[in-house]
C-alpha positions in Angstrom: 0.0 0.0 0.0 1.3 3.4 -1.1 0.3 7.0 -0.7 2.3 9.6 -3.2 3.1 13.1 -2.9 0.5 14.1 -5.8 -2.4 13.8 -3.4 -0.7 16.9 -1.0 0.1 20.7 -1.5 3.8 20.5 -1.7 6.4 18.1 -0.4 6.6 19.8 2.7 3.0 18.6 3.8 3.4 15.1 2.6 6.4 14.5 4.8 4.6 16.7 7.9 1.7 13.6 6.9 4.4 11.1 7.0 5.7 12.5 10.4 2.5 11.6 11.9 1.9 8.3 10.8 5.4 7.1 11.6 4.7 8.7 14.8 1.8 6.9 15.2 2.8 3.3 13.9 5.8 3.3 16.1 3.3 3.9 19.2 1.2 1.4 18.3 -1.6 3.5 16.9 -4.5 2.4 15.1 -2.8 3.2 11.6 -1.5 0.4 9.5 1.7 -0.8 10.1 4.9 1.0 8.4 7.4 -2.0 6.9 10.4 -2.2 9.3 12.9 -3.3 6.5 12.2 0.6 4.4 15.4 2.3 5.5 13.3 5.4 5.3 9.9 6.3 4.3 9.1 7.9 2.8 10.7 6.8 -0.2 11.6 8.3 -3.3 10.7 5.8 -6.8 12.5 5.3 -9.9 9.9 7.9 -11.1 11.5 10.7 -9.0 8.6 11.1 -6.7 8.0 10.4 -3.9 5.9 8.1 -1.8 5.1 6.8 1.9 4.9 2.9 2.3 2.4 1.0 4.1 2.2 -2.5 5.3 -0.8 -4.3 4.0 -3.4 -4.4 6.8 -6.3 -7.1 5.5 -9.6 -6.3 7.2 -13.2 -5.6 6.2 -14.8 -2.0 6.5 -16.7 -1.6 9.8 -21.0 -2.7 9.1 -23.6 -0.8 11.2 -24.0 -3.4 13.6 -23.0 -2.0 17.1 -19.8 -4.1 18.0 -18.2 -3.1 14.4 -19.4 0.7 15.5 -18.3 0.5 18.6 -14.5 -0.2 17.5 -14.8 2.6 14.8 -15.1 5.0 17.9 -12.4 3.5 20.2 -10.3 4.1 17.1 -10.6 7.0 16.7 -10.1 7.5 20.6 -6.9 5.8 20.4 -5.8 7.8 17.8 -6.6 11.3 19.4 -5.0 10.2 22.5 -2.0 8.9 20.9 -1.1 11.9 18.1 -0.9 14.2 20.9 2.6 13.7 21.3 3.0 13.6 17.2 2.4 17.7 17.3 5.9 17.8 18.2 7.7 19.3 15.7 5.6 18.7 13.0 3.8 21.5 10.8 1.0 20.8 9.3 -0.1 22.9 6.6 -3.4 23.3 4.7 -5.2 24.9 1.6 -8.4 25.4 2.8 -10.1 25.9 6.7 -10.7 22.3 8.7 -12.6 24.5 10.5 -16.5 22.7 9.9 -17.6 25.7 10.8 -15.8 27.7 8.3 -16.5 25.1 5.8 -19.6 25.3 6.7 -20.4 29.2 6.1 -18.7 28.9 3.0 -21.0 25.8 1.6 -24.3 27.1 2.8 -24.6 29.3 -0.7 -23.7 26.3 -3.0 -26.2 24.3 -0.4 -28.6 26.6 -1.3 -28.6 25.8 -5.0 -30.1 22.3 -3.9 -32.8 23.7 -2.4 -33.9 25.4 -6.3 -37.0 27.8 -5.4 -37.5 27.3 -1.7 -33.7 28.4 -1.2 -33.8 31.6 0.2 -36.1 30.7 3.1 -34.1 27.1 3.5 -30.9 29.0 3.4 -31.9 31.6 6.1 -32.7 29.0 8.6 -29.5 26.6 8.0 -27.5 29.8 8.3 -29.4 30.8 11.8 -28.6 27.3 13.0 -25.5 27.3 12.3 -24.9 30.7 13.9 -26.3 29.9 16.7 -24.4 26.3 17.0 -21.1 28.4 16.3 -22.2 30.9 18.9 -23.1 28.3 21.8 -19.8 26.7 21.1 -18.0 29.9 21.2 -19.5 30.7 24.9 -18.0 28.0 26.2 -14.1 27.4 26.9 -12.7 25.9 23.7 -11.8 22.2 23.9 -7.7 21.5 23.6 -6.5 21.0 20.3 -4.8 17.5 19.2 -4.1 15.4 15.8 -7.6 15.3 14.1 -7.9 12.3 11.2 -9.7 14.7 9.2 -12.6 12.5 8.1 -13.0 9.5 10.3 -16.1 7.2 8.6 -16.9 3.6 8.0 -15.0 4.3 4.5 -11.7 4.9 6.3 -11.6 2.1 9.0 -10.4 -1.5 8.6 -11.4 -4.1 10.8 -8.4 -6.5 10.9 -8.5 -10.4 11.2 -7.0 -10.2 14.6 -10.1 -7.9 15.8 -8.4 -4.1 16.1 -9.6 -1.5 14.2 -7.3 0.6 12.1 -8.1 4.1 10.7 -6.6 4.6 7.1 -6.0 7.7 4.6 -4.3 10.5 6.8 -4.8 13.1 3.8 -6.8 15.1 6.0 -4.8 15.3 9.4 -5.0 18.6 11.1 -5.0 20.1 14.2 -8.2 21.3 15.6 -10.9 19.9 18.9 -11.4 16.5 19.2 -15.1 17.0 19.0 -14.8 18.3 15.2 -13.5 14.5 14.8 -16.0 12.8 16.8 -19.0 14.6 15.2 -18.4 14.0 12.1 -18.3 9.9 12.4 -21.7 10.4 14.0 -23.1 11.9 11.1 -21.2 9.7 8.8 -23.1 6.5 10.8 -26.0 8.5 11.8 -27.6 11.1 9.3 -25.9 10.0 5.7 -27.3 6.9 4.2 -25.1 3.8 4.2 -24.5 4.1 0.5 -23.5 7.3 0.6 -26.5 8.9 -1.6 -27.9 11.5 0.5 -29.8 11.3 4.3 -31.7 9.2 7.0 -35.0 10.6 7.9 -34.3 10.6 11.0 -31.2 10.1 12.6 -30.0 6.1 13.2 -29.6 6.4 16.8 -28.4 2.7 18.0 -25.3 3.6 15.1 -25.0 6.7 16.4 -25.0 6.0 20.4 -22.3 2.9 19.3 -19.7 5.4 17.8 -19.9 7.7 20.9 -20.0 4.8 23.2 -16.7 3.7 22.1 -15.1 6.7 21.7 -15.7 7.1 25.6 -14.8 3.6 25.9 -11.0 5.2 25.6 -11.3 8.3 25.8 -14.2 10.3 28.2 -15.7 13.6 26.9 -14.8 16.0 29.2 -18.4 18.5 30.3 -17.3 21.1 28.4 -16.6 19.1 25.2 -20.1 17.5 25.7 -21.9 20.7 25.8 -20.3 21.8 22.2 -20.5 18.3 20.4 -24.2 19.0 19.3 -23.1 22.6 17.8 -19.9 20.8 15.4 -22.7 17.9 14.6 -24.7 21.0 12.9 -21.6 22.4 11.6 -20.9 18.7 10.3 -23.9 18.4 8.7 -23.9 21.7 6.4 -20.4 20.2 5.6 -22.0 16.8 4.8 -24.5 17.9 3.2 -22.8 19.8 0.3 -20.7 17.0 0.1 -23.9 15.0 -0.7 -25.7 16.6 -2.6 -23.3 19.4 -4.8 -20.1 18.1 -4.7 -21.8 14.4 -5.2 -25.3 16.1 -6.9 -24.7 13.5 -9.9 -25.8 10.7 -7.7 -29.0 12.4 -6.5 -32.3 14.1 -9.2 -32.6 17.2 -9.3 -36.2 16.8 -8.5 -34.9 15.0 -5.4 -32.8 17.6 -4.2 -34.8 20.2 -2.4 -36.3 17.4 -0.3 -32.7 16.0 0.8 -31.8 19.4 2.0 -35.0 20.0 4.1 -34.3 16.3 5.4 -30.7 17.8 6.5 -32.3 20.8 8.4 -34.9 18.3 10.4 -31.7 16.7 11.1 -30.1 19.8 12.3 -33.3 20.4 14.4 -31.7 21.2 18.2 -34.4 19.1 19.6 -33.6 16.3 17.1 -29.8 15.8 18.0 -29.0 12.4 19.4 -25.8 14.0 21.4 -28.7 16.0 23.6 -29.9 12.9 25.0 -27.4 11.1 25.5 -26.1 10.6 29.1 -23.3 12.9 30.2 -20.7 10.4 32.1 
């Protein structure tokens, strides 16, 4: 397994990217393994470039039954816990905001589009959620920063033969809250259809309530990062959601659209959020 320079901004990046992986796989993180015998790595090929070498982890992708869910969160709780120590040294630059919430106020126009007549009114209540969510989570004392995957779904975990669940592409790593991580693999199990095609009607709560239950199985959401989680899930899901349905549109009818992005804002509904009932520990 391989991962080239092309898919970074400069060389710079991929080797900050490298940094963290090596980092990680010497710790024992839940990355795939990095081949002892490569003298260095990464490498540069016979075609000049260069490129970082994986061992080849064989596993299945996580289902949505709850133990497979279950380890996609502990994963991703190992790996927060153990890239900590990977900031060290290592800069990691970026061409656009990881910011969702920034992403998010700059999507909201294309989302619009989806939403063909009715957009105006749909856009002006997505962007007064999403204020608000940015506004509650600005009130309250911002969560440490760590390593963030970037975009930890089902997609990007392999469940291995011997049981442990590793988290692959690190295209995306970045620093950022922990909770910007976590929120988004509860949307990505909870809100987004399995097949990727557009949203639940309402939110798959047993997926969601697994993801969360083992990410606490490692790592405990501390009360402040608890109170903010529901605000980056709405800030997730106006990322999501152009994702879907613009980036991804081809997938979906037009005729189908507007009533994808009015099932995103029932979804973004405070009193709909899965992370308001779900017990503090």
């Amino acid at each position: 397994m391989v991962k080239k320079k092309r898919d970074y901004l400069s060389e710079s990046e991929f080797l900050a990217h490298c940094a963290v992986h090596r980092r990680l796989a010497d710790a024992g993180g839940p990355v795939p393994a990095l081949p002892g015998e490569v003298p260095s790595n990464p490498v540069r090929g016979a075609d000049g470039a260069l490129y970082e070498m994986w061992e080849w982890t064989p596993g299945r992708t996580p289902g949505l039954a709850a133990p497979d869910l279950r380890d996609l969160g502990a994963a991703l709780a190992e790996f927060h816990l153990l890239a900590a120590s990977a900031l060290d040294g290592v800069e990691l630059q970026h061409q656009e905001p990881h910011d969702r919430f920034d992403k998010a106020r700059f999507h909201l126009p294309l989302l619009a589009e989806g939403l063909a007549a009715r957009g105006a009114d749909r856009h002006r209540a997505l962007t007064a959620e999403l204020a608000d969510a940015r506004q509650r989570a600005r009130t309250s004392e911002a969560p440490p920063d760590v390593v963030l995957h970037g975009d930890p779904c089902p997609g990007n975990v392999l469940l291995t033969r011997a049981g442990r669940a590793v988290l692959v592409d690190l295209d995306d790593v970045h620093r950022g809250p922990a909770v910007s991580d976590l929120a988004w693999s509860l949307i990505s199990v909870g809100a987004v259809v399995p097949e990727g095609d557009g949203f639940r009607e309402s939110w798959d709560r047993p997926a969601f309530e697994a993801v969360l239950e083992g990410y606490q199985s490692r790592r405990p959401l501390s009360r402040t990062e608890h109170e903010v989680l529901p605000c980056w899930i709405v800030a997730s899901l106006c990322c999501a959601a152009t994702d879907q349905l613009y980036d991804y549109g081809w997938k979906i009818s037009t005729e189908d659209l507007p009533a994808e992005c009015d099932k995103v804002l029932a979804l973004a509904e405070p009193d709909n959020l899965p992370a308001r009932s779900v017990h503090f520990g």
